[in-house]
PLY file of the C-alpha trace (Angstrom):
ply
format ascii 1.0
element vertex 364
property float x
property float y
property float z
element edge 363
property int vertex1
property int vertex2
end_header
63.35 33.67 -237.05
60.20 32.39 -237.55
58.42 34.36 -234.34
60.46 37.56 -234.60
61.53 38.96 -237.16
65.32 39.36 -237.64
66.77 42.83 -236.24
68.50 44.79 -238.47
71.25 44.76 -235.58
71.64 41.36 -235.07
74.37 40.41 -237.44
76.70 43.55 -235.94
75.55 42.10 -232.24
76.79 38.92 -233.26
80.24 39.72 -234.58
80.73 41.60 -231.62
79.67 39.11 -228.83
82.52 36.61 -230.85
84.98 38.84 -230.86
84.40 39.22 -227.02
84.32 35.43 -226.93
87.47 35.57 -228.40
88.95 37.50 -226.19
89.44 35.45 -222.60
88.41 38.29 -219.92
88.14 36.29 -216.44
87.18 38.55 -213.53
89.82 41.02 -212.48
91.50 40.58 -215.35
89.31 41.98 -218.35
91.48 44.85 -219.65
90.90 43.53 -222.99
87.63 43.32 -223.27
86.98 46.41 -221.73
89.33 48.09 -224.83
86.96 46.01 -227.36
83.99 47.98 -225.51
85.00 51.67 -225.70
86.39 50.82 -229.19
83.05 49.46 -230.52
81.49 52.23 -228.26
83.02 54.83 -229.73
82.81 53.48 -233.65
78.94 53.65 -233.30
78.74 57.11 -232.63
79.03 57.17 -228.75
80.67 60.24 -227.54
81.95 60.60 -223.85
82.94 56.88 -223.59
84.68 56.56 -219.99
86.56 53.96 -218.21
86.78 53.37 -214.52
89.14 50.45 -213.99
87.83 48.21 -216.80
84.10 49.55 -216.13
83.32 50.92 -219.59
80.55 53.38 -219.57
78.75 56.45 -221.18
75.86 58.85 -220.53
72.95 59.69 -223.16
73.17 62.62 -225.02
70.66 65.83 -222.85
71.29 64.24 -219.74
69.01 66.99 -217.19
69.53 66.76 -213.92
66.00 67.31 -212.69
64.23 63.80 -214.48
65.33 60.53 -213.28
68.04 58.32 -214.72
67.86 54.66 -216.03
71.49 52.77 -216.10
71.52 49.43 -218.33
74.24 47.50 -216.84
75.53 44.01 -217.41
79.06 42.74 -217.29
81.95 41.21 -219.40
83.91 39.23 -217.14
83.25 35.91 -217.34
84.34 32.52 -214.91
87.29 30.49 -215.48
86.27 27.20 -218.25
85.58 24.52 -216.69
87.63 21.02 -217.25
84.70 19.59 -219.07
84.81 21.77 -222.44
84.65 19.38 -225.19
85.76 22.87 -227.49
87.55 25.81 -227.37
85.80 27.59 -225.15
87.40 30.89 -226.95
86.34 30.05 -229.99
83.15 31.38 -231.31
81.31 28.46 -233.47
77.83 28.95 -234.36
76.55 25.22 -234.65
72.40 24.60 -235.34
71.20 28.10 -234.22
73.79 28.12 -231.26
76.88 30.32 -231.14
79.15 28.50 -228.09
81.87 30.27 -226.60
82.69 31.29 -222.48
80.37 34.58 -221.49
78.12 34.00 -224.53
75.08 33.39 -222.01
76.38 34.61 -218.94
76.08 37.69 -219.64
77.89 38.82 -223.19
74.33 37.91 -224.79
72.62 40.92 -222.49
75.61 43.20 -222.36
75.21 43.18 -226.62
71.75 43.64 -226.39
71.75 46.41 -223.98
74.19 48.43 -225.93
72.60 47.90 -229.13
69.29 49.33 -227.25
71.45 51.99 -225.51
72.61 53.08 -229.50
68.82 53.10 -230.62
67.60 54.82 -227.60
70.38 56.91 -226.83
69.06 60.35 -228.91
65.23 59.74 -228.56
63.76 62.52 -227.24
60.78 61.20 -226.10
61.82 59.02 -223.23
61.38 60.86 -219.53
64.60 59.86 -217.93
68.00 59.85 -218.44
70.03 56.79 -220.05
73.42 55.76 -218.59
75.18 52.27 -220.23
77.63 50.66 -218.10
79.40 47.34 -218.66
80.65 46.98 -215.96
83.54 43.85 -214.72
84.46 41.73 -211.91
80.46 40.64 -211.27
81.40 36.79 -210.88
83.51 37.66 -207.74
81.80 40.66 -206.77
85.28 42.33 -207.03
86.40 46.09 -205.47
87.37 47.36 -208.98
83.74 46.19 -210.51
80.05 47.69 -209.19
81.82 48.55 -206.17
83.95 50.97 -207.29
81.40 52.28 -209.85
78.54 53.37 -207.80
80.44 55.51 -205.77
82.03 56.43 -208.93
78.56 57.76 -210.08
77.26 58.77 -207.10
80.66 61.17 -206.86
79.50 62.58 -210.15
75.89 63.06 -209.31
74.71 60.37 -211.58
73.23 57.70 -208.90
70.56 55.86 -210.79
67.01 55.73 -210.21
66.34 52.54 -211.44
68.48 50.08 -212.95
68.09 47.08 -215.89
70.20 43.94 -215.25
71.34 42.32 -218.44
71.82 38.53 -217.15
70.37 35.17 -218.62
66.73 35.07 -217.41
64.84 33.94 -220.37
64.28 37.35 -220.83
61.52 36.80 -217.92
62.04 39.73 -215.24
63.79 38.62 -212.30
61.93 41.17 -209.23
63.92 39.75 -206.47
66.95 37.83 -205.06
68.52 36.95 -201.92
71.76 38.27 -199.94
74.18 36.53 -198.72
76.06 36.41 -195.33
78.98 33.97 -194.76
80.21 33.48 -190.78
83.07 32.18 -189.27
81.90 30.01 -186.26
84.85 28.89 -183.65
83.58 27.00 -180.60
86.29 26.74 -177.91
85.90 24.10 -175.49
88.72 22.55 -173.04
91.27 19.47 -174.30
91.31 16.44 -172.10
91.62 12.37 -172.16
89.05 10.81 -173.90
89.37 7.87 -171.85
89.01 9.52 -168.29
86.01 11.63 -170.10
88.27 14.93 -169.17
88.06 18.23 -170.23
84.88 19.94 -172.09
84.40 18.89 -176.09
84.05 21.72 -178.15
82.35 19.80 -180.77
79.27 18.84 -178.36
79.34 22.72 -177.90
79.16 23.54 -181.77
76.22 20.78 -182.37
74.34 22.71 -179.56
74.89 25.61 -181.42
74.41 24.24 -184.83
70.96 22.89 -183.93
69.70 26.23 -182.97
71.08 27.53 -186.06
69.19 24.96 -187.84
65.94 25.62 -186.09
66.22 29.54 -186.36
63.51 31.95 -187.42
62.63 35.67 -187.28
59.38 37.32 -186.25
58.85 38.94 -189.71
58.95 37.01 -192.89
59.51 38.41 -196.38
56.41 38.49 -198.10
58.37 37.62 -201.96
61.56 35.99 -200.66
60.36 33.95 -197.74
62.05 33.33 -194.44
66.05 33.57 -194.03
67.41 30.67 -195.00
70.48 28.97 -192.94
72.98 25.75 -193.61
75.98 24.82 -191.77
78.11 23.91 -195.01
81.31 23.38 -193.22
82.64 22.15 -189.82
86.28 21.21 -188.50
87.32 19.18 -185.22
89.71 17.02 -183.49
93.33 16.69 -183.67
93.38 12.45 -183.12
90.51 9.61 -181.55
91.45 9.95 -178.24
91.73 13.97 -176.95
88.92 16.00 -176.92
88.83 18.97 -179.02
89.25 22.19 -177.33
88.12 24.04 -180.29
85.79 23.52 -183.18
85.31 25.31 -186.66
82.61 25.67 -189.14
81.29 27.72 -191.86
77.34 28.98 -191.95
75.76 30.24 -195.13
72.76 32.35 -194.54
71.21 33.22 -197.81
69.14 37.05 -196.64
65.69 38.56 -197.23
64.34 42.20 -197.23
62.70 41.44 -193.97
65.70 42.33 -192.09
68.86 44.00 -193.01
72.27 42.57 -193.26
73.09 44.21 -190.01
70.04 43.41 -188.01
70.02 39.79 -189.49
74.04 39.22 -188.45
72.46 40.63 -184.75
69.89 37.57 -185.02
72.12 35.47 -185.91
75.20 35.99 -183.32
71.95 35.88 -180.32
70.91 32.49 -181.39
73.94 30.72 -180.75
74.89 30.25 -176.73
78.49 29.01 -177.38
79.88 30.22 -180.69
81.68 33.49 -181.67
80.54 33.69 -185.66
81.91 36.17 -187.44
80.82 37.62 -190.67
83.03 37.96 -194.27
81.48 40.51 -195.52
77.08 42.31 -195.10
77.74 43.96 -198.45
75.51 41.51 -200.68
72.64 42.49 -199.55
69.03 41.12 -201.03
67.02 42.97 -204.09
63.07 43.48 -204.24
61.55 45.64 -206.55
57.49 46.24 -206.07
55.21 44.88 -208.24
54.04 48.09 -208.76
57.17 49.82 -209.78
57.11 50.98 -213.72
59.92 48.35 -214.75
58.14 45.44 -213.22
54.58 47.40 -214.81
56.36 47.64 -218.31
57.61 44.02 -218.63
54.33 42.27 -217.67
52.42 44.37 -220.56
55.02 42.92 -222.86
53.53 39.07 -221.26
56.65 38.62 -219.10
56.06 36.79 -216.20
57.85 38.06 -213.01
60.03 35.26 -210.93
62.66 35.48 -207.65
66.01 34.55 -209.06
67.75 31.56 -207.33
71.27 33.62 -208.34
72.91 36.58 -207.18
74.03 39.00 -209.20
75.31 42.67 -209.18
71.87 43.71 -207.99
72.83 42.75 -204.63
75.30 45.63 -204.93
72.63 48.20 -205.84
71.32 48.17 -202.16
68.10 51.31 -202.03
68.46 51.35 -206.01
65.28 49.83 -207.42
66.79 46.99 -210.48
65.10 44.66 -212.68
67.29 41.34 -213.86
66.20 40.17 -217.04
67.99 39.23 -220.49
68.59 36.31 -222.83
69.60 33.10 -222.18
69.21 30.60 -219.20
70.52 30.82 -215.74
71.02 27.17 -216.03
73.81 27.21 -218.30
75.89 29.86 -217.10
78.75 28.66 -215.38
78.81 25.24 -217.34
80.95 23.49 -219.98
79.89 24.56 -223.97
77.82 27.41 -222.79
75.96 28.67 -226.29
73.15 31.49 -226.40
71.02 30.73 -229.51
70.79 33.37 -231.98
67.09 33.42 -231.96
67.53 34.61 -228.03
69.73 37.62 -228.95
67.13 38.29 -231.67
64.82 38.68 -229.29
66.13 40.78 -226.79
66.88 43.36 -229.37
63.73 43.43 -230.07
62.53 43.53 -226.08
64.77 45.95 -224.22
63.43 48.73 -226.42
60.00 47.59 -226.21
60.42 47.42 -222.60
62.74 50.49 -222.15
59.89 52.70 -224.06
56.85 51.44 -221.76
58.19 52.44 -218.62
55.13 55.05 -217.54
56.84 57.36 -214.95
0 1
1 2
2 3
3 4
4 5
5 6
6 7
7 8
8 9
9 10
10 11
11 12
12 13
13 14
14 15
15 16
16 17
17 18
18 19
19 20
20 21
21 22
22 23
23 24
24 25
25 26
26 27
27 28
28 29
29 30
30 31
31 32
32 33
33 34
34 35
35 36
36 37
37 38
38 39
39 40
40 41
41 42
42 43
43 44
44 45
45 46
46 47
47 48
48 49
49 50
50 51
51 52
52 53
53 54
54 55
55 56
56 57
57 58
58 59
59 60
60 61
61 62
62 63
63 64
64 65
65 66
66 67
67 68
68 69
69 70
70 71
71 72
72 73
73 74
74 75
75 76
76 77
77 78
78 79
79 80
80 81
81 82
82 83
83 84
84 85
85 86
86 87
87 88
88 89
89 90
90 91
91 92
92 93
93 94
94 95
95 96
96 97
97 98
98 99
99 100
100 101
101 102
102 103
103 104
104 105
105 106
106 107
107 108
108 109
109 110
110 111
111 112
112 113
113 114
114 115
115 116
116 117
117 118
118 119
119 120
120 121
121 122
122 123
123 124
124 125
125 126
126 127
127 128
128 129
129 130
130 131
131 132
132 133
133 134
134 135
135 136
136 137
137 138
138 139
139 140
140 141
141 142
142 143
143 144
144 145
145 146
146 147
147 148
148 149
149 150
150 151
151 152
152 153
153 154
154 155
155 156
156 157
157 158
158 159
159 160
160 161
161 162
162 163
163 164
164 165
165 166
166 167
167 168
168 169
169 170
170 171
171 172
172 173
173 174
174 175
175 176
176 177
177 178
178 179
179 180
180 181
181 182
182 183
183 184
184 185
185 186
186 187
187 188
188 189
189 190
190 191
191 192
192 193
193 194
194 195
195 196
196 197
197 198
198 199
199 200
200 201
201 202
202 203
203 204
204 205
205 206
206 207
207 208
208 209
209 210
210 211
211 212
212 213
213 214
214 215
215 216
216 217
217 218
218 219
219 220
220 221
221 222
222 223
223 224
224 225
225 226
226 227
227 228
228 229
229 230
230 231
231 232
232 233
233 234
234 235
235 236
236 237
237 238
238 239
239 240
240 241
241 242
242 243
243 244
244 245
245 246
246 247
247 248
248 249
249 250
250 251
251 252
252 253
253 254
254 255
255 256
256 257
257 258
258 259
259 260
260 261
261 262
262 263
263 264
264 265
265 266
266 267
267 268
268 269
269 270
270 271
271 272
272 273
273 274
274 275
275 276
276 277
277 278
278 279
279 280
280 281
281 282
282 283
283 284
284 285
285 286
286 287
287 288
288 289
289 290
290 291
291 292
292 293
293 294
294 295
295 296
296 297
297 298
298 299
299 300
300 301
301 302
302 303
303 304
304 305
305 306
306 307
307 308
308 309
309 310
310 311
311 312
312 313
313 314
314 315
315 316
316 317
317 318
318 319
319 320
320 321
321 322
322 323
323 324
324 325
325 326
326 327
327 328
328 329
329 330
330 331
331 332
332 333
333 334
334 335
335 336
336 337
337 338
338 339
339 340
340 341
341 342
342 343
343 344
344 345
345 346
346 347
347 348
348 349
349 350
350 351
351 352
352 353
353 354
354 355
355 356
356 357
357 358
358 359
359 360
360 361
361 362
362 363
């Protein structure tokens, strides 16, 4: 720890991530985990620890109604391991500065971090907002029973959040922005006929029309930090053999969403560009995330020298739609998801050190 010096937390914050790596806790199915939480909760002097499916979460002691509340969230779900481990990926092994293990970056490093700041923050009397910790589950399939259900959960107890600090792996640089997502369902119908006698009308000449408009499509208003609305045609499905032609043709579009337009308006744009397709939308619920430059999270982490970015990954921030959040922790987007994902120590050593730093300069 050459930089920083070590925090008097880190060895505690370190046995506890490993006994979480320890502990396999893929999305919807993190019971487990969430027990190790309210139990290590509740053994450093956190009273009130609830549970809302395995959402584990507690409120700062002189919560007051009238200031505005802060929630530190990250999650404890992790993805499934990927074929490619060359070790246990549930066993925690701290190799050259490194401990590996599945959900050590991604996010058990911030979700440590933030509760170890939520423990040393939790009875200061001095900040001027309320502190709510939640870690919180089913983020990597943006599941019903994770943020979904919590919010509301909140918001039924007159707790919505003011502002809210991400725990994922961002270098601890703070992420100010990041896309939506909107997934259609195109179907083109056409008309079967013989190939031969050039019968019948081809669906799949229909969808290409269709798809090249897609391609080509813009909106009057661009986001000024996220850009224009970005659009691919990632699937498509035809035919039934060489020589009919296809009465109907399928294909997938993923249109990745700014704060230019809303979900809504931008599935309206969308649907009115294409002349021959129905497209249908999964879901408008991950919506995109920009907090102003000017807003006191982004304010507090630049006078600590962080440099804000727009995140290339979606989180549960996209879930938090008119709820100002920050994403920023330890560790690097680039390994999450990947085979021998490792935080290094020196990264959690860090972010102990940061989140408070950053927690106490917020200037309301």
């Amino acid at each position: 720890m050459d930089k920083i010096s070590r925090h008097p937390r880190l060895n505690e914050a370190i046995a506890h991530l490993s006994r979480l790596i320890a502990t396999p806790s893929p999305s919807r199915e993190e019971s487990q985990t969430a027990d190790i939480w309210q139990e290590w909760l509740t053994k450093n002097g956190v009273e009130n620890v609830e549970r809302l499916h395995n959402n584990v979460w507690a409120v700062a002691p002189g919560y007051n109604p009238s200031r505005p509340t802060l929630l530190l969230n990250s999650h404890h779900d992790t993805v499934r391991p990927a074929p490619s481990w060359t070790r246990d990926p549930f066993s925690p092994d701290i190799e050259e500065g490194k401990l590996f293990g599945l959900g050590s970056n991604d996010a058990g490093a911030s979700g440590v971090a933030l509760a170890s700041t939520f423990l040393e923050l939790k009875d200061n009397p001095d900040l001027p907002f309320n502190l709510i910790l939640a870690i919180t589950a089913a983020e990597e399939v943006m599941g019903e029973n994770g943020m979904r259900a919590f919010l509301p959960h909140l918001a039924e107890r007159g707790l919505t959040p003011d502002m809210v600090l991400v725990g994922e792996p961002t270098g601890m640089q703070p992420a100010v922005a990041e896309r939506g997502l909107l997934v259609f369902d195109g179907v083109t119908e056409g008309k079967s006929g013989h190939a031969a006698r050039n019968e019948g009308i081809n669906a799949i000449y229909r969808a290409i029309e269709d798809i090249a408009s897609l391609r080509n499509f813009k909106t009057p208003e661009v986001s000024e930090v996220l850009g224009p609305i970005k659009v691919s045609v990632t699937m498509i499905n035809a035919g039934t053999q060489h020589n009919v032609v296809p009465d109907k043709c399928t294909f997938v579009v993923d249109v990745r969403t700014t704060d230019a337009y809303s979900n809504e308006e931008t599935v309206k744009l969308i649907q009115d560009c294409v002349r021959w397709s129905v497209l249908t939308p999964r879901s408008t619920r991950v919506h995109a995330s920009v907090i102003p430059d000017s807003h006191p999270l982004v304010q507090s982490a630049k006078a600590l020298g962080r440099t804000p970015f727009v995140s290339p990954t979606t989180s549960d921030m996209a879930l938090m739609h008119g709820i100002h959040s920050l994403k920023m922790g330890p560790g690097e987007s680039s390994r999450s998801h990947t085979a021998d994902e490792f935080i290094r120590i020196d990264e959690l050593n860090d972010a102990l050190h940061l989140y408070p730093q950053l927690i106490k300069g917020i200037i309301l």
